[in-house]
C-alpha positions as CSV (number, residue, x, y, z in Angstrom):
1,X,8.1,-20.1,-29.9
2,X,8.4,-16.4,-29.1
3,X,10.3,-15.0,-26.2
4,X,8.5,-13.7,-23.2
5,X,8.9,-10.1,-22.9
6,X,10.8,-8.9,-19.9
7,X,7.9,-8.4,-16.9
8,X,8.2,-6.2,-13.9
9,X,6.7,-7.1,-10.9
10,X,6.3,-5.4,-7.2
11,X,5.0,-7.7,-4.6
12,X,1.5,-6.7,-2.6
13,X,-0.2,-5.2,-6.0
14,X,-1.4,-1.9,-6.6
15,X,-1.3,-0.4,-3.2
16,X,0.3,-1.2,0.9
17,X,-0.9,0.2,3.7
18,X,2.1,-0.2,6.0
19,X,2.1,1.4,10.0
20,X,3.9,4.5,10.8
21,X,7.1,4.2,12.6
22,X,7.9,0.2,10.8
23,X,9.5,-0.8,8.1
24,X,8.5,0.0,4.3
25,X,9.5,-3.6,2.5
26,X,9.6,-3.0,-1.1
27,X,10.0,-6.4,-3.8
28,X,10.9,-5.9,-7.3
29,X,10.9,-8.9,-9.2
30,X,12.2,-8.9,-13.3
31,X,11.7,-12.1,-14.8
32,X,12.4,-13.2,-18.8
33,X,15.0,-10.7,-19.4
34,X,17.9,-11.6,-22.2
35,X,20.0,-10.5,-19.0
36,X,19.8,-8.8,-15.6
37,X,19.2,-5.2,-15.9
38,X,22.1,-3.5,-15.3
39,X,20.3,-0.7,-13.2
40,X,17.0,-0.8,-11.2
41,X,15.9,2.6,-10.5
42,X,13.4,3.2,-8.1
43,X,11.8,6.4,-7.4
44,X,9.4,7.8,-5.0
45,X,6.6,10.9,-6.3
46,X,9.0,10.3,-9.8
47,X,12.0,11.6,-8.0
48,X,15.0,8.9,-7.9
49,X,15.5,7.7,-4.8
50,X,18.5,9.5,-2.5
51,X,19.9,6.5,-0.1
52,X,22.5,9.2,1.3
53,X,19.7,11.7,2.5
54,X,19.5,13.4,5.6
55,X,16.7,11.1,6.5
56,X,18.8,7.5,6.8
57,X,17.7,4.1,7.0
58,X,16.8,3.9,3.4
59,X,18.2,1.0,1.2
60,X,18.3,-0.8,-1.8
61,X,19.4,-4.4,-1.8
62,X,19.7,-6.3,-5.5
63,X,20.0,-9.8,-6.2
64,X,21.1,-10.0,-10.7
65,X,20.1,-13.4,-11.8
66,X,17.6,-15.5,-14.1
67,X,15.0,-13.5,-12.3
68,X,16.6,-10.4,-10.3
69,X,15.4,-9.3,-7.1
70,X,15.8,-5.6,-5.6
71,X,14.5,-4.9,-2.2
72,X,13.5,-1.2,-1.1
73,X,13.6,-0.8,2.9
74,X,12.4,2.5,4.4
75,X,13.2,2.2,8.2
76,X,10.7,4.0,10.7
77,X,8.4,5.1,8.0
78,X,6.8,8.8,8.4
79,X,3.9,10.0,6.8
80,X,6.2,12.2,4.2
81,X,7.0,8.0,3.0
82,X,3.1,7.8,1.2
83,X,3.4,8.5,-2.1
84,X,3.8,6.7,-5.8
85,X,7.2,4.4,-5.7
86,X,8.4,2.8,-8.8
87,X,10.7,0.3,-9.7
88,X,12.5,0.7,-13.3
89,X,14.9,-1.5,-14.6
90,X,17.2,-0.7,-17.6
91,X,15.7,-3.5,-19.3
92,X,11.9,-3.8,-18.8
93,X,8.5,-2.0,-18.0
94,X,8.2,0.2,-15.1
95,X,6.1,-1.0,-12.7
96,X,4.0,1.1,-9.6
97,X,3.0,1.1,-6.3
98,X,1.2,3.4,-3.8
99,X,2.1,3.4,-0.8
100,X,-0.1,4.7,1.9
101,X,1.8,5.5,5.3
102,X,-1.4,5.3,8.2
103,X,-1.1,6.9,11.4
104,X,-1.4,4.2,14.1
């Protein structure tokens, strides 16, 4: 029996439409890895992520396991929040979402 290839997976599909001013809730699953990724990388408009910006209330929360788990929270989203946001782990596919920041 073959081995399932490492999959990548972000909760919500292709693209969220999230409120401004609440709370962006990104869920990156990894399942059938050998072993957790060491690193999840997630980037937004293919520039890594900065959790120590100016802007605050961004953070990253990873759970390593048989299937790991990293949550991206964006607190008090603004429009400068739409964009492309990715979620790479050292050990599998890249995986996408668009999200689209809506004014009220």
């Amino acid at each position: 029996m073959k081995a399932e290839e490492p999959n990548t997976t972000i909760m919500g599909g292709t693209d969220m439409h999230i409120n401004r001013g609440s709370t962006i809730n990104l869920t990156c699953i990894v399942e059938h890895s050998p072993e957790p990724p060491s690193n999840i990388l997630w980037t937004h408009n293919n520039q890594e992520i900065n959790y120590d910006s100016p802007r605050g209330g961004v953070s990253v929360i990873t759970e390593k396991g048989d299937v790991t788990v990293s949550y991206l929270l964006i607190q008090k989203a603004r429009a400068s929040d739409s964009g492309k946001y990715a979620c790479a782990p050292s050990n599998a596919i890249t995986q996408e979402i668009t999200v689209h920041v809506l004014n009220d």
